[in-house]
C-alpha positions in Angstrom: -65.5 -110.6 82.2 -66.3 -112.0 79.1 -63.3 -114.2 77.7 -63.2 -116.6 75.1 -60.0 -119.2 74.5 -59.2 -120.4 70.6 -57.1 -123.2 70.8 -55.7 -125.0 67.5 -53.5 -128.1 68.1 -50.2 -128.1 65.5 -49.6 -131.4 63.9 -53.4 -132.9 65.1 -53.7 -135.1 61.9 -50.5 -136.5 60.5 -50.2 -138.1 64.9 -53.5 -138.9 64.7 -52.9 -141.2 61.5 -52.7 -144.5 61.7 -49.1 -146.0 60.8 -47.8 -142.9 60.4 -43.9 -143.1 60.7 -42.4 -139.7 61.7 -39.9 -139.5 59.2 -41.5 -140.4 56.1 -42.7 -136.9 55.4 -46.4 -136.9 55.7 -49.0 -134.3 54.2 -52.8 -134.1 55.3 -54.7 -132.1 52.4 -58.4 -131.1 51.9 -59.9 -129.1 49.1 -56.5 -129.0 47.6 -54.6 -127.1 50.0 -51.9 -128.4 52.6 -54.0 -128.4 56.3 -51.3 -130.3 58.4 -47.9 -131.9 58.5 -45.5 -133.8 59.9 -42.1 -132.3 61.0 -40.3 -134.0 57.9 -42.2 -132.4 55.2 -42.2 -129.0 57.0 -38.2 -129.5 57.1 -38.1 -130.1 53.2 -40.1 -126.6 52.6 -43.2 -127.3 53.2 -46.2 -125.5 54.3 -49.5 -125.0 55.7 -52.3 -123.6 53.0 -50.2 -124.2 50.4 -51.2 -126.0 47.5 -51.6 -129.9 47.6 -49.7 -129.5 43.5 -46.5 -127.4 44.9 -46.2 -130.1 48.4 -46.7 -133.1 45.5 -43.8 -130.9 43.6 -41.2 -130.3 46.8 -42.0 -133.9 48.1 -42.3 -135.8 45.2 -42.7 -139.9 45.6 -41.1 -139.6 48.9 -44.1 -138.3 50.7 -47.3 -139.7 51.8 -50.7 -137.7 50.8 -53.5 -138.0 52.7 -56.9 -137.3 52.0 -58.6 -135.5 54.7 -61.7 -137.7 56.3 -63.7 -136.3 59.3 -64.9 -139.8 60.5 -61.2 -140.6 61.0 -60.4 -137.8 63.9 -63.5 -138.3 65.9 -62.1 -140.7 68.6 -59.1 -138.3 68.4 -60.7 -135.2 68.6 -63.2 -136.1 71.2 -59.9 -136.8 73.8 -58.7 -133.5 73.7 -62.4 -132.1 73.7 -63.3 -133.7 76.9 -60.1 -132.1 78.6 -61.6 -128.3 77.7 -65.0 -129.5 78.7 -63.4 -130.0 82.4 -63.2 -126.0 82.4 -66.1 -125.1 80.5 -69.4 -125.9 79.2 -69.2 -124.0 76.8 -67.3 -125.7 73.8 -67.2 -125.5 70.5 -65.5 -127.2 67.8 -65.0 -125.8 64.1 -62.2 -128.5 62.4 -61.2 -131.7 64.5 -57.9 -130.0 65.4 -59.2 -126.3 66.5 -61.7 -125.3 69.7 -63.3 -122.0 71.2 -63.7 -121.8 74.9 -66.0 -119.9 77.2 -63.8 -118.9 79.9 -66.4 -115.9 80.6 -67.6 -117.7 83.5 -63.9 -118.4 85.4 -63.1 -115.2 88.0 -59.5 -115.2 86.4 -59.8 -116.7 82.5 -55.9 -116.3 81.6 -54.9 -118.6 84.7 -57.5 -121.3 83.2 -56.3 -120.6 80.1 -52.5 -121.4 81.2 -54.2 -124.6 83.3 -55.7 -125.8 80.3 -52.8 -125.6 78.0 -50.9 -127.2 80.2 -53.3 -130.4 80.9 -53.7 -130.8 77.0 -49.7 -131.1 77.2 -49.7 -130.7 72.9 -48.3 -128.3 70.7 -50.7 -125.9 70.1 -51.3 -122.4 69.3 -53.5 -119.9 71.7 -55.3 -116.7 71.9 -57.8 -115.3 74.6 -59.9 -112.0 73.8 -63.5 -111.0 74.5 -64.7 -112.7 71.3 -63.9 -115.6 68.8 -62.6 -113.7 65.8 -60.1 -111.4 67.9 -58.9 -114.7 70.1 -58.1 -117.0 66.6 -56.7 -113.2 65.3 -54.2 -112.7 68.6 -53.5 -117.3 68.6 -49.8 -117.6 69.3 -47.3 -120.4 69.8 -47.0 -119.0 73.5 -47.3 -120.1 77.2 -48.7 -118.6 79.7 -50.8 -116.7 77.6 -51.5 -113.3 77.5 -55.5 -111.6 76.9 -56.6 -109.4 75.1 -57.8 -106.4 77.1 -57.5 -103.4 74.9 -59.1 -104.7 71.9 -59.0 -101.8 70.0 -55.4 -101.3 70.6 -54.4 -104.6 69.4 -56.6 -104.2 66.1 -55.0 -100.9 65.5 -51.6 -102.8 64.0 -54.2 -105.5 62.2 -54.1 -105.6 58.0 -57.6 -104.9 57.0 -57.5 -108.2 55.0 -57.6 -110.1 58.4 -60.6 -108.2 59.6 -62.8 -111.1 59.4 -65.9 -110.3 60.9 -66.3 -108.1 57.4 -66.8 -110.0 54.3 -64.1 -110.6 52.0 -65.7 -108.2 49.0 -65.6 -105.4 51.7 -62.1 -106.0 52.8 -60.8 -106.0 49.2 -63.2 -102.3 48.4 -61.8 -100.7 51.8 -57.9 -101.6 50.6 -58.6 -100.2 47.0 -60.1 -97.1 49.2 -57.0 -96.7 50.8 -58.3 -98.2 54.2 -55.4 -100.7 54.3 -55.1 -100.8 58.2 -57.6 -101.5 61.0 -56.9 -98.4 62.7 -57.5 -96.4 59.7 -60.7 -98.1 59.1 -61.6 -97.5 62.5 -60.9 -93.4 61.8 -63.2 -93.3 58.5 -66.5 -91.0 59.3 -69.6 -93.3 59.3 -70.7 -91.0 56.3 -68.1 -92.5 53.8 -68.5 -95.8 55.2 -72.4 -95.4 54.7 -72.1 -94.5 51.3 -70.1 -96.6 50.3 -71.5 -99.8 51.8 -75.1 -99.1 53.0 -76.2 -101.2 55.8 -72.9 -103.3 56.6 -71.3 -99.6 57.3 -72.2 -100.2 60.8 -70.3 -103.7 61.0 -67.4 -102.0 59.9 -67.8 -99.8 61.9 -68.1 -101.7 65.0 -65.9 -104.2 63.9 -62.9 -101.7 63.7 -63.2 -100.7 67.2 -63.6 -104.6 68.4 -66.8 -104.3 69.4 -67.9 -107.0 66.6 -68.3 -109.9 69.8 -69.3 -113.0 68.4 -70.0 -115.3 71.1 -69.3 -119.2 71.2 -72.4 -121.8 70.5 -71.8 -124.8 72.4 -72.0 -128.0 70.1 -69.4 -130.3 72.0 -71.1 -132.8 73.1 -73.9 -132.8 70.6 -76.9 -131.4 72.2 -75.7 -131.3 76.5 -76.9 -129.5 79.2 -75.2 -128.3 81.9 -75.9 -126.3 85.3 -73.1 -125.1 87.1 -73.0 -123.5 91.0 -69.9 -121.1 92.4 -69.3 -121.0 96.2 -67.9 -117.9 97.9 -65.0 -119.9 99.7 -63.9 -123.8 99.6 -66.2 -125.9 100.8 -65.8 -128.4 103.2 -69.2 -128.9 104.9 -70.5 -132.2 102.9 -74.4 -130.9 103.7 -73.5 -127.7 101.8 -71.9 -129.9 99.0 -75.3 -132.4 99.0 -77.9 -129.4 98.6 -75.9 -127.6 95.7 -76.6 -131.2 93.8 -79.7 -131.4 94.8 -80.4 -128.1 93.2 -78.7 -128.9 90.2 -79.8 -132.0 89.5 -83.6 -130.5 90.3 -83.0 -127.9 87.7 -81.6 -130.6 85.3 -84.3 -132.6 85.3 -86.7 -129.9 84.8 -84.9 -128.7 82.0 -84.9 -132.1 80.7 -88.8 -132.7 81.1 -89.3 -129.2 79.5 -87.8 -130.6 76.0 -89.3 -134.1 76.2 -85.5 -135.5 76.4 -83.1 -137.8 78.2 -79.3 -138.4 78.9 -77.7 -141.1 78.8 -73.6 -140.3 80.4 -73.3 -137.5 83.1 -70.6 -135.7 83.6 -69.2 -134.2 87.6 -66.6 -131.7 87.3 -65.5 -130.7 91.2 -63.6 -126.8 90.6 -60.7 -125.9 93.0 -58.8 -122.8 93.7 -55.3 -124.1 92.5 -54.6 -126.6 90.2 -56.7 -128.8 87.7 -60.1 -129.6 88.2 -61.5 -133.2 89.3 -63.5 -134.7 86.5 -66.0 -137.6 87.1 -68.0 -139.0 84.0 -70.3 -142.2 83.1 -72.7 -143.6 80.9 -75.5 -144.1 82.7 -76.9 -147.9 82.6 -80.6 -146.3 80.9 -81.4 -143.2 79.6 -82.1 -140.7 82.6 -84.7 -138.1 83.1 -85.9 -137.3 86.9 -84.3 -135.5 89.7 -83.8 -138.4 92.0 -81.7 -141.1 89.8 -79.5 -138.4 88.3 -78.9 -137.7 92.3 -78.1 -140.9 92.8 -75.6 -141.1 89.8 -73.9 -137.9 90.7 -73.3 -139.5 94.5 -72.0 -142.3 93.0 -69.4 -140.8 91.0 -68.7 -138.2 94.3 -68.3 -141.7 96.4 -66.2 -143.0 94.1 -63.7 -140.6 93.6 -62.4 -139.7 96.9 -62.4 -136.0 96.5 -59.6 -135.0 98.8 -59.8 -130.9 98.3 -62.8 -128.6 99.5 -64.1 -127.5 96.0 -65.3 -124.0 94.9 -67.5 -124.6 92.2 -69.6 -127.8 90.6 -70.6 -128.4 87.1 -73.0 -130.7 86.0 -73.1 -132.0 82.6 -75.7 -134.4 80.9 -75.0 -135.3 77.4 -76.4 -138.0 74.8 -79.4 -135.9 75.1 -82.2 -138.1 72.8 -86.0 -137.9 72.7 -88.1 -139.9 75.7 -89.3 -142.9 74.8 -93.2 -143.1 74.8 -94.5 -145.3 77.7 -96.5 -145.7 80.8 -95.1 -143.9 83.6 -95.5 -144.9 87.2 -96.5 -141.9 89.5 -96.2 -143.6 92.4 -92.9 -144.7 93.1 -89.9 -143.4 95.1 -90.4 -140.1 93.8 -91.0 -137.0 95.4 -94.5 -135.4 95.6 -93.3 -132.3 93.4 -91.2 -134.7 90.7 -94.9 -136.9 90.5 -96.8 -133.4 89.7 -94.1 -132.6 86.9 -94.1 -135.9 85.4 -98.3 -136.0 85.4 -98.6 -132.3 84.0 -95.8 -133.5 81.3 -98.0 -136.5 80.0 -101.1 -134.7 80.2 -99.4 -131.9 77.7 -98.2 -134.4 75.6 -101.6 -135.6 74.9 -103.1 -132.8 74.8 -100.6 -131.3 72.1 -101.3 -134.5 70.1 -105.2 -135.2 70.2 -106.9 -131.5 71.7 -107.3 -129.9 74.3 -110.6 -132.2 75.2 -108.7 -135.6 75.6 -108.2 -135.9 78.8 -108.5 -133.9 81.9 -107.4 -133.8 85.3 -110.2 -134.8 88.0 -109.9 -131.4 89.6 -111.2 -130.0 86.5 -114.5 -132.2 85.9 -117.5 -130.0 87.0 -119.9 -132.0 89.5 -123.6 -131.2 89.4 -124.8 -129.7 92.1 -127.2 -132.1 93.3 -124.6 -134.8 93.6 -122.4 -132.5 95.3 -125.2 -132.3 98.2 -125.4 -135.6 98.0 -122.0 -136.4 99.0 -122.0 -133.8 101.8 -125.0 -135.7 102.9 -123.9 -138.8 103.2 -120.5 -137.4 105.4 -122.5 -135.6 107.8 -125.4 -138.5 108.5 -122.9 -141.6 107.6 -126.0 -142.6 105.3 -124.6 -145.2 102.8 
C-alpha cells in the first residue's frame, strides 16, 4: 500500500546551536518569522510563525536571536537523515528539521513508522497517509502512530484554508464562495467548480476527495541509487544471501555504467521481521563502478558485522554518485566476461557520442574482401604459410 511518513523534529535548531544554554531563552528566525525555540522562550509566550518583532517584544534583551543559516544544520541534519534512510530509500528533505518517507515499500508501514520514531528517540511530530500533503496535514505529537486510511473521511473535518494542494488564491475565492470546509468542497458539482476556475477545477476536485497523491522525490543523499530485494521468509541459507548480492550489485553497476557515474560510500541495510534494521555503511577507498568490487565491498561490511538474525530483505545503497573519470580501462582483468563486454560497449559509445559514428569500430564490424577471406580459408585447410 502506498504510505508516506512526514516527520518534523520539535526544537531541531535552538539543540543544534552551538553554546546554546537551555535556559537563556533562545529564538531561531528566518524571513522574519519565529521557526524554532527553546523551551524558555516558549514558556515566556512565545511561539512558532510568529513574528521575529513581537518574540524581540515578549523577550526583550533577555533572549538570544538567531539568524537562520542552512550550512550550520548540515552535520546535524544528515544524523537523523541517515537513521530514516535505514528504512527507506526513498527520502526526502524539505527544511533541515522536517523529512518525507516512502514507507510504500514495507508490508506493514505504521509498525515502521512506530520503529522509526522510536530509533530517532527526539521530540517530534508524525503523520502517515498515502501522500505528502495529507501525512504533514494529519502530523501529530503522538506515538505509535496512527495512518490515514480513509482519506476522504479525514479531509471531511479539514478548513479549506489548509487544502494545500490548491493554490492559496483558490482557497481564499472557494471561502468567499461559501466553500469553507473540505467536505463541502468535495460536494460542489464540477460545473460550478469549472466555471469558476477553469482548468484547476479538476485539482479541486480531486483534491477534496484526497485523491491529489503527490509522491516523494528522493534527494537524501544527493543523487544515490539503490536496489532493494524482499525474501518470502527469514533467510538463513548464506548461498541464498550471496546470490541476492550478486544480483544487486550486478544491477548497480549496470545502472551506474548506464549514466557514466560512480560511488564513492555504500550503504548495506540487512531488514528483519522484529525490531530495528542492521545498518552497514563506508566510503569506499576510490570511486566504484563495476559489479565485482562493489561485491567485494558489500562482503566486507557483511563479514564485519556479525549479523546474528536471518534477514528478510536487503537494501543496497550507493551514494556520492559523481561523473567517471576519463581514462584507459583494462579489459582484461579479474572481471567477468559479461562485465568486460559492458565496459567495451560503454567506451565505444562514449566515443562515438563525442566524434561520430565513424571513429571507431568494433572488429566484428569491418567488412573483409572476399578474396582475402578465401585466402585465409586457404591457408587453414593446406597449412600454406
Amino acid at each position: 500500500m502506498h504510505y508516506i511518513l512526514y516527520l518534523g523534529l520539535v526544537g531541531f535548531y535552538t539543540k543544534a546551536v552551538k553554546g546554546c544554554a537551555p535556559s537563556k531563552p533562545t529564538v531561531v528566525h528566518l524571513d522574519g518569522k519565529v521557526i524554532d525555540l527553546c523551551e524558555a522562550a516558549q514558556a515566556l509566550g512565545v511561539a512558532v510563525g510568529c513574528a521575529l518583532s513581537e518574540a524581540k517584544a515578549v523577550l526583550r534583551e533577555t533572549g538570544r536571536m538567531i539568524a537562520y543559516q542552512e550550512e550550520d544544520y548540515t552535520m546535524a541534519r544528515d544524523a537523523w537523515l541517515d537513521v530514516c534512510l535505514s528504512y527507506s530509500d526513498g527520502v526526502e528533505f524539505g527544511m533541515p528539521h522536517e523529512a518525507y518517507i516512502d514507507l510504500s515499500g514495507h508490508p506493514d508501514p505504521g509498525d515502521v513508522a512506530h520503529l522509526l520514531i522510536v530509533q530517532l528517540d527526539r521530540r517530534l511530530v508524525a503523520g502517515l497517509a498515502p501522500g505528502k500533503w495529507v501525512a504533514r496535514l494529519a502530523a501529530r505529537e503522538v506515538c505509535p502512530i496512527l495512518p490515514v486510511t480513509n482519506v476522504s473521511e479525514f479531509l471531511s473535518n479539514v478548513p479549506t484554508a489548509l487544502l494545500s494542494p490548491v493554490s492559496p488564491e483558490h482557497r481564499q475565492r472557494l471561502e468567499f464562495l461559501g466553500y469553507r470546509w473540505v467536505r463541502e468542497v468535495a460536494k460542489a458539482p464540477m460545473g460550478v467548480l469549472t466555471e469558476q476556475f477553469g482548468r484547476d477545477a479538476f485539482l479541486i476536485h480531486e483534491s477534496s476527495r484526497g485523491r491529489a497523491h503527490d509522491d516523494v522525490v528522493p534527494n537524501y543523499p544527493n543523487g544515490a541509487i539503490s536496489e532493494r530485494v524482499s525474501f518470502e521468509r527469514p533467510v538463513s541459507d548464506r548461498l541464498v544471501l550471496e546470490e541476492a548480492v550478486t544480483t544487486l550489485t550486478a544491477v548497480l553497476s549496470a545502472e551506474l555504467c548506464a549514466r557514466d557515474v560512480t560511488a564513492e560510500q555504500i550503504g548495506v541495510y540487512f531488514e528483519q521481521e522484529t525490531g530495528f534494521p542492521l545498518a552497514l555503511m563506508r566510503k569506499l577507498g576510490k570511486p566504484l563502478q563495476s559489479a565485482t568490487p562493489l561485491r567485494v565491498a558489500v562482503h566486507s561490511l557483511w563479514e564485519r558485522s556479525g549479523l546474528s538474525f536471518p534477514p528478510i530483505g536487503l537494501r543496497i545503497v550507493l551514494s556520492g554518485i559523481k561523473k567517471a573519470p576519463r581514462g584507459q580501462k583494462s579489459l582484461m582483468g579479474m572481471a567477468g566476461a559479461s562485465e568486460r563486454l559492458r565496459s567495451c560497449d560503454s567506451a565505444v559509445g562514449c566515443l562515438r557520442a563525442a566524434y561520430g559514428d565513424g571513429v571507431v569500430r568494433k572488429a566484428v564490424e569491418v567488412a573483409v574482401p572476399r578474396r582475402e577471406l578465401v585466402l585465409r580459408a586457404w591457408k587453414r585447410a593446406t597449412g600454406w604459410r
